[in-house]
Every structure is written in structure tokens, then in C-alpha cells.
N, C-alpha and C positions, 0 to 999 in steps of 0.2 A: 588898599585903594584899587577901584576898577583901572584896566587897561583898556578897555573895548572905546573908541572914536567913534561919533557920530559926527561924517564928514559934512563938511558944509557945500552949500551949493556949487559953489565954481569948480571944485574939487571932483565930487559926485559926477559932473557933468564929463571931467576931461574923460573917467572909463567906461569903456564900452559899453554898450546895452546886456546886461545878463542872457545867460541863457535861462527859456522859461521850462521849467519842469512838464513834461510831455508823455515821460513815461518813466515805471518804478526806475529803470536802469541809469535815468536821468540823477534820480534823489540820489541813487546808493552810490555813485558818482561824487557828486557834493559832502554826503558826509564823510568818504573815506576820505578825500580829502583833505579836509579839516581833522581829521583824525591823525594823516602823517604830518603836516603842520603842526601837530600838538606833541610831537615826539615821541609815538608811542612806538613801540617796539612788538607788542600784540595785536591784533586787531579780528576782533569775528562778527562776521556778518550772516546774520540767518533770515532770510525769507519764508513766507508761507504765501501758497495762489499766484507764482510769480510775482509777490512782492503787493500787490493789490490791497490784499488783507492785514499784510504787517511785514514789516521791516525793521531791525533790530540791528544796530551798528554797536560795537562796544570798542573799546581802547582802555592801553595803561598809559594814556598821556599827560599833563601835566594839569588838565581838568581847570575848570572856572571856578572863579570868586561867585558869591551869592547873586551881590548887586551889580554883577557884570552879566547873568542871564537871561534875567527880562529887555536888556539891551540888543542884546545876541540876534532877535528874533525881528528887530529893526532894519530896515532897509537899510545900504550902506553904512551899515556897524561892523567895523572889523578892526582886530587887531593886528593887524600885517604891516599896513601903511598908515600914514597920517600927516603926510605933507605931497605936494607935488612934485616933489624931487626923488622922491621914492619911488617913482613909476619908474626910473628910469632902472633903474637895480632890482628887479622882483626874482627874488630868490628861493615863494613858498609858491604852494599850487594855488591855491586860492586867495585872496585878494580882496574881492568887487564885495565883500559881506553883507550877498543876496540872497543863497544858500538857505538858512536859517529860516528866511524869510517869506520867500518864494515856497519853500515846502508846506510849513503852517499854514499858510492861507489857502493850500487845497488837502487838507487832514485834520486830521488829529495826533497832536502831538505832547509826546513826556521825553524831558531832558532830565537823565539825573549825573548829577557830577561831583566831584571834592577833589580838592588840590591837598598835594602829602601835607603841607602844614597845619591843614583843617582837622580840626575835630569830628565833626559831623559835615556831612553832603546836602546838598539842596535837588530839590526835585518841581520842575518847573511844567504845570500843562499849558497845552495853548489849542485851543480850536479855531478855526476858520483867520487865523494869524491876530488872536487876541487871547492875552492871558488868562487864563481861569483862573488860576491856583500857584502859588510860591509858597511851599515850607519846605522842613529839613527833614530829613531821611539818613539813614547807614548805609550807603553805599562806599566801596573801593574808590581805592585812587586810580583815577580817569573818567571818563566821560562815555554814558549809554544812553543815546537817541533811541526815540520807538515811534516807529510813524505807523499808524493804525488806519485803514477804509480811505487808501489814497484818492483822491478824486471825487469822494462821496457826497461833497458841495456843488462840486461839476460834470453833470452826467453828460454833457455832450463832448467832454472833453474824454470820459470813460468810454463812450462804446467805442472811439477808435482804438484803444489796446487789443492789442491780437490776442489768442490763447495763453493761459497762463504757463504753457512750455515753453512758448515764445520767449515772453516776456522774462521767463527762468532764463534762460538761455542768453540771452543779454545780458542780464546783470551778471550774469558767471561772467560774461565776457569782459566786463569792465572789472572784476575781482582780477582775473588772469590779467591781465595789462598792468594793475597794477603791483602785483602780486609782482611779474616780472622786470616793472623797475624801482623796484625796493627788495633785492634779495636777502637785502638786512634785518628784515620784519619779515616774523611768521603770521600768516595768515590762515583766516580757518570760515570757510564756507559750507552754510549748510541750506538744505534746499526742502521744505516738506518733511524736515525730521531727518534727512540723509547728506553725509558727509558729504559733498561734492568734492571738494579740493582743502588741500592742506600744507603748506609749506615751512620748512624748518626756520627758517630766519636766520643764516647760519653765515649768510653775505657772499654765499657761491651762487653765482647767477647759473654754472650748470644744472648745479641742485634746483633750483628755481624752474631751470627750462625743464628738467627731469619730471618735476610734479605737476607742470602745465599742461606739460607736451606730451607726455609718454617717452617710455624708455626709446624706441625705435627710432623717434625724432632726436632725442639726444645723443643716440649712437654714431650719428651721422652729422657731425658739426666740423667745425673746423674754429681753433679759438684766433682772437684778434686781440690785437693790443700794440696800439701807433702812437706818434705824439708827433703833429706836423703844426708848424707852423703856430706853437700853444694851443691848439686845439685835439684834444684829447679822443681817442676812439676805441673802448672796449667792447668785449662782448663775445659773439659765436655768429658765425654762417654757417648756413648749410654746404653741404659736398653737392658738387656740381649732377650725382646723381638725385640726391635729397630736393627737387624743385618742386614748382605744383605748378598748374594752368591756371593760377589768377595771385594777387598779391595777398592775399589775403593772413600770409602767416612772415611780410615782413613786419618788423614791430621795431622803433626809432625812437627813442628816449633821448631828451636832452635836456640833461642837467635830471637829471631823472622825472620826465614829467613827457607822458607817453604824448609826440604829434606824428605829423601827416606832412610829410615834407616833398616836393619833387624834386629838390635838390638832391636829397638822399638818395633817394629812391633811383634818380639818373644815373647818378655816381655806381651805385652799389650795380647796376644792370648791366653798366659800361665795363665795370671792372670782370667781370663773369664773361664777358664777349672769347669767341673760342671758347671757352668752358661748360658752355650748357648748350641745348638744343634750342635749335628755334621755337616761338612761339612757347615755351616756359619762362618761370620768372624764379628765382632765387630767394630763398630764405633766408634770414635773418632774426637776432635781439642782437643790436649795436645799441650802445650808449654812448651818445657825443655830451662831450665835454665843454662846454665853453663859458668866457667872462660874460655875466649876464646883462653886463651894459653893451654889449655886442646883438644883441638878440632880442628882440620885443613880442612876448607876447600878447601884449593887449591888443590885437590887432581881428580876434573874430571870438562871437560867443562862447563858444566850446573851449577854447583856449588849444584846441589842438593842433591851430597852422600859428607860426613863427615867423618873424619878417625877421631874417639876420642882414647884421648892416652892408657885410660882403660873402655874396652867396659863393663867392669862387672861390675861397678858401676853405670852406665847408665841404665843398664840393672835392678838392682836392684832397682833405684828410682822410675825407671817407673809401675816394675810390684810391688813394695809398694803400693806407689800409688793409682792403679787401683783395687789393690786388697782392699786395706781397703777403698775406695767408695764404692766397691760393698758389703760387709759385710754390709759396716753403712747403706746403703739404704735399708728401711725398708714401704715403702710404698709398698703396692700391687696394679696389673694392675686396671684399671676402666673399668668397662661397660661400652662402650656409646652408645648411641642409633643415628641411620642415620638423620641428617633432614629432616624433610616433606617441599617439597615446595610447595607445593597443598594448600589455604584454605579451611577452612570447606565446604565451599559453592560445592569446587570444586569437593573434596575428594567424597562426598554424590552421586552427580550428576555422575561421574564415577564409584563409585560403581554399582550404580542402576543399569549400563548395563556390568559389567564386567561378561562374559560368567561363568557357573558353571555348572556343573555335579551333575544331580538331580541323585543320584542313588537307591532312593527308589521307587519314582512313575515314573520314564524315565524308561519304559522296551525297549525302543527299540534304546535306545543308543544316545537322542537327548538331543543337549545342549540347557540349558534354563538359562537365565539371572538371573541374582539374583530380579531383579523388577517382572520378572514373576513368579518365584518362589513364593517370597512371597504374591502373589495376590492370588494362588493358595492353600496355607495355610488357614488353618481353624482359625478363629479365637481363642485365648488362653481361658482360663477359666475365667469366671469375679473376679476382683478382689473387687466387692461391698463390705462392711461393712455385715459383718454376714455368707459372704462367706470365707470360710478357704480351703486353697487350701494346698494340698499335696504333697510336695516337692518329688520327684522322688528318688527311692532307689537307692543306693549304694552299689552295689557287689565288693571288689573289689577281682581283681585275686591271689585266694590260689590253689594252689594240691589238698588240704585238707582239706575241717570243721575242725573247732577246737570241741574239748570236750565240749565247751557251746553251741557252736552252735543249734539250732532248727533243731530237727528231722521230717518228716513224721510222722504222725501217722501209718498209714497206711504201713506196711512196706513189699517189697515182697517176696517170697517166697523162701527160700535160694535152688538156681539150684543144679543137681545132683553135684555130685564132679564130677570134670575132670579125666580121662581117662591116663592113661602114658603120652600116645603121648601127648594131649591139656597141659598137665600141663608144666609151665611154667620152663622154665629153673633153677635149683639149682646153688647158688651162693654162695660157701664156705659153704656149708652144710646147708642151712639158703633160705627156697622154702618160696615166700609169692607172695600171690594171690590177685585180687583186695576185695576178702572177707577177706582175714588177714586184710586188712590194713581198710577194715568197722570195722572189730572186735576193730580196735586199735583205733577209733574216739571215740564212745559213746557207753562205757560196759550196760550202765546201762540203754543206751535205746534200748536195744535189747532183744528177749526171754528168759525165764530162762532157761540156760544153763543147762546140765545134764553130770556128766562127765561120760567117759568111764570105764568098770572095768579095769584095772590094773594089771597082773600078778605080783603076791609074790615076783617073781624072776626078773624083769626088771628091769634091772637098770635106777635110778633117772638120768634123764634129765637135765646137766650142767642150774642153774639159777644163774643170777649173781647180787648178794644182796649187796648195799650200798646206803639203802636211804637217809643217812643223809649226806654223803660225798659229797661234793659240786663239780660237775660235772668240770671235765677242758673241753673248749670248742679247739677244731682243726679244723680249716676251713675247712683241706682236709675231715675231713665226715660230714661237717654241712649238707650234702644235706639227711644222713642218718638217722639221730637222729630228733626224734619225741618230739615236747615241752608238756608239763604240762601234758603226756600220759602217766605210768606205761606199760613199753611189759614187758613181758617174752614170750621167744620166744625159745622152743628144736628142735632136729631135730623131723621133725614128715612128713607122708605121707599125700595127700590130702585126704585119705577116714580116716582119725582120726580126723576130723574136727568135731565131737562129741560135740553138747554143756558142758560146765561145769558148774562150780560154780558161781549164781552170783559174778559181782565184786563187789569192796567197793568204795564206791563214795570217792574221789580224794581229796585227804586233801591240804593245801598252802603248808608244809611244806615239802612232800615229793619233791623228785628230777626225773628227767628222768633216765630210768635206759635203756642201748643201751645192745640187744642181745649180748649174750656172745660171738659169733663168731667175731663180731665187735668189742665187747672190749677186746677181745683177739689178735685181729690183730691191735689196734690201735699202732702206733708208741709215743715212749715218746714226752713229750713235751720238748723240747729244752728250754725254758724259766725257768723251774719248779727245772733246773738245777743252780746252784748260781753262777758255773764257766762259765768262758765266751769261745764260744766256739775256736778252735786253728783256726787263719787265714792261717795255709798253706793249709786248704783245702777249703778257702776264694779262695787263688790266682792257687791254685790247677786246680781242673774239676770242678772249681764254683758250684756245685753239680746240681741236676737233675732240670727240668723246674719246678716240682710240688712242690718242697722241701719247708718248710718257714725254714730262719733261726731264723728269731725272730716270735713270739707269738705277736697276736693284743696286745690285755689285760689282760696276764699274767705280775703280778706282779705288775700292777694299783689299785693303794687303791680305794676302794668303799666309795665313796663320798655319804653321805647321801642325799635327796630331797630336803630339807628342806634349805638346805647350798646355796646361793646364787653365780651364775656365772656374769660374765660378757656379757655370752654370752645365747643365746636359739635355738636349734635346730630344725627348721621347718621338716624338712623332704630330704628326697631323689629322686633322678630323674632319671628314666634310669639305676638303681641300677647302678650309676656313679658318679654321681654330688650329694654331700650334702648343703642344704642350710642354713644358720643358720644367726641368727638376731644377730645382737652387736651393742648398743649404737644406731647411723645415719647410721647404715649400712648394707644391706646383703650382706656376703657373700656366693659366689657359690665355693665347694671345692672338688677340682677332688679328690676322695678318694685315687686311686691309686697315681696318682704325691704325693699327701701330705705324703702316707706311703712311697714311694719310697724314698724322700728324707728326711725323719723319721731313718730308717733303715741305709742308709746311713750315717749320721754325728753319728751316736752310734756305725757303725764299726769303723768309723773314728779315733771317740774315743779311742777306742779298741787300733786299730793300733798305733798312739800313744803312750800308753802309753806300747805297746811291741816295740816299734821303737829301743830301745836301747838295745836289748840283742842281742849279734853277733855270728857267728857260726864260729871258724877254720876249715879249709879243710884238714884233710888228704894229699890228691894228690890237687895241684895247680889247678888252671884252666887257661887252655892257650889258651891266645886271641890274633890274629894278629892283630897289629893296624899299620898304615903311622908313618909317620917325624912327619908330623903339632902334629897328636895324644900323640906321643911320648913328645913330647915338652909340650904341653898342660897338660898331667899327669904329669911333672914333677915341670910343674908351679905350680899347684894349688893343690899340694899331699896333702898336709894338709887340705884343706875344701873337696876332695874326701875323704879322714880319717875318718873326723867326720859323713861323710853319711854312714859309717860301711862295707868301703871297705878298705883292704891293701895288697897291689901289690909290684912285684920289676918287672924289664924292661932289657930283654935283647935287647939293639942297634944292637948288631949282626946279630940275627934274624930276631928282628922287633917283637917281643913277647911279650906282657905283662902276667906276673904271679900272678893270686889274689890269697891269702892264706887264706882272711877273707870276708864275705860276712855276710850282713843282716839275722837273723835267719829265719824271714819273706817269705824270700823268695826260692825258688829251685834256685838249681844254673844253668838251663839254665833262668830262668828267670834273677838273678843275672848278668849272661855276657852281655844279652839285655840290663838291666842299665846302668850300665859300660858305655858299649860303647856308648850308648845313652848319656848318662853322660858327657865325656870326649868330642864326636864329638858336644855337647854343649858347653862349653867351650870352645874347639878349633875354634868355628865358632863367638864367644861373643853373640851366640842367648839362653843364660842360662845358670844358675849356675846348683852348686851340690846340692843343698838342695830344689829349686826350680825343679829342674828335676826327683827328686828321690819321692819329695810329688806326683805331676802328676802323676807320674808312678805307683805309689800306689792306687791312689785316681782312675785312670782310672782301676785298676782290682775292685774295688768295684763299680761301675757301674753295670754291667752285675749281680752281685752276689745280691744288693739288689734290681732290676727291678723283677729277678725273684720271691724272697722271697715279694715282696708287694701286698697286694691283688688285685685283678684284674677286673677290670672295669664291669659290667655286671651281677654281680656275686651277690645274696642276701648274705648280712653279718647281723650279730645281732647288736641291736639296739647298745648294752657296747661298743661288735668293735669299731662302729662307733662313739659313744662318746669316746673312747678314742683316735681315732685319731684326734678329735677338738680338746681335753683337750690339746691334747701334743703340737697340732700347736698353739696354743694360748699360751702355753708356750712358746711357743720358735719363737719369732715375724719376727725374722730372717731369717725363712726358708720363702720364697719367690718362689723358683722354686727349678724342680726336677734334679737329676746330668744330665739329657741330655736337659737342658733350658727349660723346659716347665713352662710356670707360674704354680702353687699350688692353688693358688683360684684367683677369681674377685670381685670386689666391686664393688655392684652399691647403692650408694647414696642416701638416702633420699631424699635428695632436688634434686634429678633428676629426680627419680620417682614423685616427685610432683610437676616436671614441665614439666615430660611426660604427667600426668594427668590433667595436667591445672588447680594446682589447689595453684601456687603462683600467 
């Protein structure tokens, strides 16, 4: 007995209008479809001409009865539904049993099919959507559609298809979608005779993104798996490096049935906030889960937008979710090095003659190969037995000799003093010459000083004396303060440059003592204070570009030598990049990203734990909002409440009145939430407590990029172990609030298979 329904009028009427077949990618669409409805667990699809000339779908599904496929090809013939209460539970992809229909009546079509209990298969043509032909045939269990000269009835509908790459290229793209939310069925595409895509069917969606995507894209994922609120969220995103510049490669299955959601899509972008760069977008395959009487798709042709009954709980699963993947992921990027495809043999032999710029012996501008170069070279020093050869010195680049450093013997003559004019510009009453700053290297290797007489009556000269007080160190005048040097430094004119007293050789114990004028103009240290400072002048004028708010290594215990790390610090690069050895691994660690995003989760902190003090206003603040807004603030007044706003609404006007706002924040910043807020909800692309963190978290961006130190810039040695110390505490920090990775890892065992020497 047939299954196939031909629904009656009132019925037919409640769904939607079909979609009308437009182009091949349109058909091959439709029948896969009907194909995973049919249970199959195979399915191949081959094109020729982009699909133009022929299309050939095949399945092992559970295939049709005889006298159920001249029905098939009927308008509103399907087996899915057959009462009106079945719209409300649709649980296969296809449904509206147009498909079938619609395609016939602009081709030429053969349906052959047999169900396992059949003996023989039936084989059905139809042209211009009228049957020609019904008898039986030997075919397999399932079901092989063949649409042959699509369009060939409608040539005006033909010249709009674009080139048949095009047109290839589309229907790949509808294989791959659904290829990806069916990892349980192997798929197998072929395009003009060549294999395009192929997937195991093996019910691993990595495997799945592996054969879609390419290895590269699958190396870089991150897996998910939530369960909020009964609604279920599997699947993979991308690493906060893994982004593109358009959306193009998120992909949102529900119920496995690929749509187009801006629910998702908010969610998933919201959750990524700090984790990627501006203006990129985040990748994805998530598959939501939900009861299908919660979710309607009868609601647009394509079937791929969904009207869910409450888009805030959707919204909420998702950006769970993805948010607690990206917290847990705690691996850091790898260095990898490019393949050589040269063998040694090769690599040698093209070196020899790759051109180079001799710029020591070339005076006249001629390039010389590296084989002649070297031919031209002197032979090196022998290295015989009894010969000791002399490794080449080491200068590396200071300002300044240190105090041990080696003096001349020989030292010259100190020149006349300068003249008004030659003398060097006064800078906050504090004149020093390139002789001051001889004087400040090595007292002890210069002449005995003889001081000047003195008037009875002159007043002593501000010095500022605390040797034993442990210097705080402020990045903004590291460039001024002199190490393991004692200055005193008064005002004085270039002709008092009068030797003095010898000095006293430089004891461990003493400290750098910075000119008075300097340590009178230094600003306090912000850290040295115990209170933390007020975030309204966080969300404020962010304060000036130079400003720190936090102190490198203020209030960092001093860790003895002796005391054993996990880790060891090689050195610095570019006064940029620190390197530091752990276990099988180095890392490279942008100093600036790792402080930025340092600084960052400690205002975070901060904020937090002031999140909950709220301000009354005085005078209200009046905010025009629409209908939808209106409606929105009155649905969810209660979860707006607990984000520490409280409003009343005149309908009349169309006004809302807040009377209580975040203490956090100004209250023009406050109205921007709100509204932000509220046309979040009203659109289901976010809640109140989800939109009020971003909001937050995005004024602390700007505020610790500025305060982090800055790329280029020599820091002290502490600095910079305290910014390892912290990032090794805290394994978590991964990248800075605008995605940039915080360090790289390269590997042990790569380096010693760059080396050659597994």
C-alpha cells in the first residue's frame, strides 16, 4: 500500500510557498534532501556542465513503492505530513512535496527506485512534469534521480545561470553544508568526471570539517559540547587566530538542518569579544539541539531562517558554550616552520650561485655570488692542535660604560667650558653636558678632583639623600636614572665644573639616588597605593597615552635565586619578544600583548567586584525609544533590574525614564547601555547581562593597551620577570583584549627535526 498523501486544500494552503528551482544548486538541494529523509547512509552526487546537462543523485534509502511514484511528481505529494498538527513537530528536511515536482516541469526526468522487500525496481520518466513512461527495471536498494537539460523548456530562465564553474561551485557548496551536518553519512561528489569531495560517514564531525575544510582549518578548532537549559550545543570553533573578514565560513545546524540565524551568529561573536581582533568574524560548525515544537521552520522558502519560540535561551546556550571553550582552551599557538622541498644536494648547489651584495670589498656596486665570494675569502685561522684561536669580542650596544667598565689610561684633556650660547639647553633647572655624564661613569677613574671655595653665605645646594631606601622603579623615567651610579647633581653653571673631592668607591649596598629635580617631579606610584583606583576615570578620558595605571613589579614578592621555576628566561629580542625555556618548550612572549592582557583581567576584576553598587539619579534621564523597545523593556524588566537599571515608560510619549543606573558608569555612557541593552533583546541578538559585560569589558580595552608597556622600549630585567611570573600563573591568558596571540611555542622535537637531528 502507497504512503505518499495528496494533501487537500486547506492543508496545502497553511505551508509556505515553495521555493522555485532557479538554479542547478537549487535541484541538488531538494533531492539530497529527500534522500537523508529516506535514511540513506550513502549518497553520491555527480554533475556534468555545472549541473545544466545532468544531475544524478543516488541513495541506499529505503526507496519507493511502484504506485507511490507517479504520485511523487505531484504537487503537494509527500510523505512526511498529513494532518495539520504535524506542522507543529517537523522533524525531516523536506515536507512542502514540491521538490519532485517543481524540478519535472523544467527537465527531463528518470526516477528509478526499489524498496529491500521488492523484487524488481520501477523506473519512472517525466518530461516537462508529465509522465511518459512506468515499468520495472533491476536496480539496488534506494532510490537514483537523473535530471537531464535542466531549463531546456525555459530558455529565459536559462541565460541567467552564470558559467558552468559557477554554477559547480554552488552546488559543491550545498554538498559541503550538508555533508557537514550529517557526519553520519558518507558522501561522495563528483564534478565533470573528478572526485571533488568525499567523506567517511563515520559520525565524527572533525572528520567531516577535515574533508570540507582542509587539514589547516581543522588544526585550528577548538571542540564544544554544552547542554543549557535542554538545549543542546555541539561541534568545533575556530581559535581566536583561525578568523576570516566576512562570515562566510560560520555554518549553524539545528536539529541538523543547515540555517542562517542572527541569534547564533550574535551569540557566537559576543562570546569571542576580547578574543579576536576587531573587524574579523569567527568560525564555526555548531549544531543546536533543540525540541522541534520550540522552533518553526515553516516560516521562509529556503527553509533556512527559523523562528524559535524564545530566542533568549538560544542565544544563551550558544554564547555558554562558546564561551566556556574558549576560557578551557589553554594550549598556545605553535611555530612552524615552512617545508623545504629542495634536497640537500639541491639546496647547496643553488646556494653556490644565488646572487649577494658583497658590501665590504664591492666598491663599485657589483654583485657577486656567494661561490665567488667565498673563493675570494682568505682562508680562516688554523685550527691545528696548539693553536688557540680567539673568539671575536662582544660589544654589545649601551649609552653608557658601566662603573666597571675599563677606562683609558690615557685620558684627554678636559676642553674649555662652553660659552652661554654652546651650552646645552636647561631642563627643569638640571644643565648636564657630555662631561657631567663622564663625571657620572667612573669617579674614581678620573683626576683628583679639587673643590671650589664656597661663600659663607651661599645657600647649600638641594641633595637628596636615601641610600638605604629601596628605589621604586616608573617606566616613564627609566630612561633617566643611572644604575649602580651615586649623582648628586644642584643647580650649577658650566664654569663651576671645578674638580672636587675624590669619590668613594661604590659600595653593593648603596642605591641610585635620581637628581632632586627628578625626584621631585616624579609622580606617585599608583600601585604603592593599597586602594584600587575609581573606574569612572577608567570609563571616563581613559587617561592620557603615557599614563600606567598599574606598576610592572610593584607589589611582586622578591623571589629568592635559589628557589626553583618551572621556567628560565633566555633573553629578549627587539626589546619586544622575551624568550624563555619551560620543560620541551620555548616560548616567544610579546611583552606588550602579555602585559596588556595582564592589566586587563585585574581591571576586570576590579569591575566586578564594584558591579554591584548602583547610583539614583536625581532628575531621570529621558530616553526615546519605538513600540518593539517599548515591549521589550517590559518583557524582560526584571533581568534589565539586576544589570542595575530602573526605569518607568511613558506609552504616551514613547519615553523611557531611568531613575537608577550602574555607579560605574556616566550617565551618558549609561543611556548608550540601555538602549544598547533593550534594542538587544528586542532583536533576540542578546541579553542584559551578556550586553552590559561587553560594554564594560570593551571600555577596558583602550584603558589597559595604553597603560601596558610598549613594544621597543628597554625595561628592567624584574619588569620583565614579572611579567613571565604572572603569565605562567595564570595559563589562561592566551591573547590580548584585541586577539592577538601572548606568546608562541616552538617545540623541542621540532627544532630537532628542523635540525636533523631525530
Amino acid at each position: 500500500m502507497g504512503i505518499i498523501n495528496v494533501l487537500d486544500f486547506q492543508v496545502a494552503n497553511l505551508i509556505a510557498a515553495g521555493e522555485v528551482v532557479e538554479r542547478p544548486a537549487s535541484a541538488v538541494k531538494e533531492l539530497l534532501e529527500n534522500a537523508l529523509d529516506a535514511g540513506a547512509t550513502e549518497i553520491t552526487v555527480e554533475i556534468k556542465r555545472g549541473g545544466t546537462a545532468f544531475i544524478r543523485v543516488s541513495d541506499n534509502g529505503c526507496g519507493m513503492a511502484r504506485e507511490d511514484m507517479p504520485i511523487a511528481i505531484r504537487r503537494h505529494a509527500t510523505s512526511k505530513i498529513a494532518t495539520e498538527r504535524d506542522l507543529d513537530g517537523i522533524t525531516t528536511l523536506g515536507f512542502r512535496g514540491e521538490a519532485l515536482a517543481a524540478i519535472s516541469s523544467v527537465s527531463t526526468m528518470r526516477i528509478m527506485s526499489r524498496r529491500r522487500e521488492d523484487a524488481v525496481g520501477t523506473v519512472l520518466t517525466a518530461e516537462g512534469g508529465l509522465v511518459t513512461d512506468l515499468s520495472d527495471a533491476g536496480c539496488k536498494v534506494g532510490t537514483t534521480v537523473i535530471v537531464e537539460e535542466l531549463f531546456a523548456n525555459v530558455p529565459a530562465r536559462r541565460k541567467f545561470l552564470k558559467k558552468d564553474s559557477s554554477e559547480a561551485m554552488a552546488v559543491a557548496s550545498i554538498v559541503e553544508k550538508l555533508a557537514l551536518s550529517r557526519p553520519d553519512i558518507a558522501f561522495k561528489f563528483i564534478s565533470d568526471g573528478a572526485v571533488k569531495l568525499q567523506t567517511r560517514g563515520d559520525g565524527k564531525v572533525g572528520g567531516a570539517i577535515y574533508a570540507v575544510m582542509g587539514r589547516e582549518f581543522a588544526s585550528k578548532l577548538i571542540e564544544v559540547n554544552s547542554l543549557t537549559d535542554g538545549i543542546e550545543v555541539r561541534g568545533y570553533i575556530g581559535t581566536p587566530i583561525n578568523v576570516r573578514a566576512n562570515r562566510n565560513f560560520q555554518n549553524f545546524f539545528l536539529n541538523n538542518r543547515y540555517i542562517k540565524s542572527k541569534t547564533a551568529t550574535a551569540a557566537l561573536e559576543q562570546a569571542f569579544d576580547s578574543y579576536m581582533e576587531t573587524e574579523k568574524f569567527p568560525c564555526c560548525v555548531l549544531h543546536i539541539y533543540i525540541h522541534p515544537s520550540f522552533v518553526d521552520v515553516n516560516v521562509h522558502p529556503t527553509k533556512m531562517e527559523v523562528k524559535f519560540s524564545n530566542e533568549r535561551l538560544v542565544f544563551d546556550a550558544v554564547y555558554c558554550a562558546v564561551r566556556n571553550a574558549l576560557e578551557e582552551a589553554t594550549e598556545r599557538p605553535e611555530i612552524k616552520f615552512e617545508p623545504h622541498h629542495m634536497t640537500p644536494d639541491q639546496r647547496s648547489i643553488y646556494n653556490a650561485f644565488v646572487p649577494v651584495y658583497d658590501r665590504i670589498s664591492d666598491a663599485e656596486g657589483k654583485t657577486l655570488t656567494q661561490k665567488q665570494l667565498f673563493d675570494d675569502t682568505p682562508e680562516p685561522v688554523s685550527q691545528a692542535e696548539g693553536v688557540v684561536q680567539e673568539p671575536p669580542e662582544y660589544l654589545p650596544p649601551s649609552p653608557l660604560p658601566t662603573a666597571g667598565s675599563e677606562i683609558p689610561s690615557s685620558i684627554p684633556p678636559v676642553p674649555p667650558p662652553p660659552t652661554d650660547e654652546d651650552a646645552p639647553p636647561a631642563r627643569g633647572g638640571l644643565t648636564l653636558s657630555l662631561d657631567d655624564l663622564a663625571d657620572a661613569v667612573a669617579p674614581e677613574a678620573l683626576p683628583t678632583p679639587v673643590a671650589p671655595p664656597v661663600p659663607t653665605d651661599a645657600p647649600t645646594a638641594p641633595v637628596a639623600s636615601s641610600p638605604t631606601a629601596e628605589a621604586t622603579y616608573n617606566p616613564l623615567f627609566a630612561d633617566l636614572q643611572f644604575e649602580d651610579v651615586p649623582v648628586t647633581v644642584g643647580e650649577r653653571t658650566p664654569d663651576e665644573r671645578t674638580p672636587s673631592a675624590p669619590a668613594e668607591p661604590i659600595s653593593d649596598a648603596q642605591e641610585v639616588t635620581p637628581p632632586a629635580e627628578i625626584a621631585s617631579a616624579k609622580p606617585s606610584d599608583p600601585a604603592s597605593d593599597q586602594t584600587s583606583p575609581p573606574l569612572a576615570e577608567v570609563f571616563g578620558s581613559m587617561g592620557e597615552p603615557g599614563s600606567f595605571l598599574f606598576s610592572l613589579s610593584a607589589g611582586a614578592e622578591r623571589k629568592s635565586d635559589a628557589e626553583e621555576k618551572p621556567y628560565r628566561i633566555l633573553g629578549t629580542a627587539f626589546h619586544a619578544y622575551v624568550f624563555v625555556e619551560s620543560e620541551d618548550a620555548v616560548l616567544m612572549i610579546d611583552k606588550h600583548a602579555a602585559h596588556e592582557r595582564i592589566l586587563f583581567e585585574d581591571m576586570k576584576q576590579i569591575m566586578q567586584e564594584q558591579a554591584g553598587t548602583l547610583q539614583l539619579l536625581m532628575l531621570p534621564l529621558e530616553i526615546p525609544v519605538g513600540k518593539e523597545e517599548i515591549a521589550a523593556a517590559e518583557e524582560y524588566r526584571a533581568e534589565i533590574a539586576a544589570a542595575g537599571f530602573a526605569f518607568e515608560i511613558s506609552e504616551n510619549t514613547s519615553t523611557l525614564y531611568c531613575t537608577q543606573i550602574p555607579s560605574l558608569l556616566t550617565t551618558d555612557r549609561a543611556a548608550d547601555l540601555l538602549v544598547a541593552m533593550i534594542g538587544a533583546l528586542a532583536n533576540g541578538t542578546g541579553s542584559a547581562d551578556v550586553t552590559r559585560k561587553s560594554y564594560f569589558e570593551e571600555a577596558l580595552y583602550q584603558a589597559s593597551c595604553k597603560a601596558a608597556v610598549k613594544a621597543g622600549r628597554i625595561d628592567k630585567d624584574e619588569d620583565i620577570a614579572w611579567v613571565v611570573a604572572r603569565l605562567f600563573e595564570n595559563p589562561d591568558i592566551l591573547y590580548c583584549p584585541h586577539g592577538r596571540p601572548v606568546a608562541l611555542v616552538l617545540k623541542k622535537s621540532r627544532i630537532e627535526h628542523y635540525f636533523k637531528r631525530t
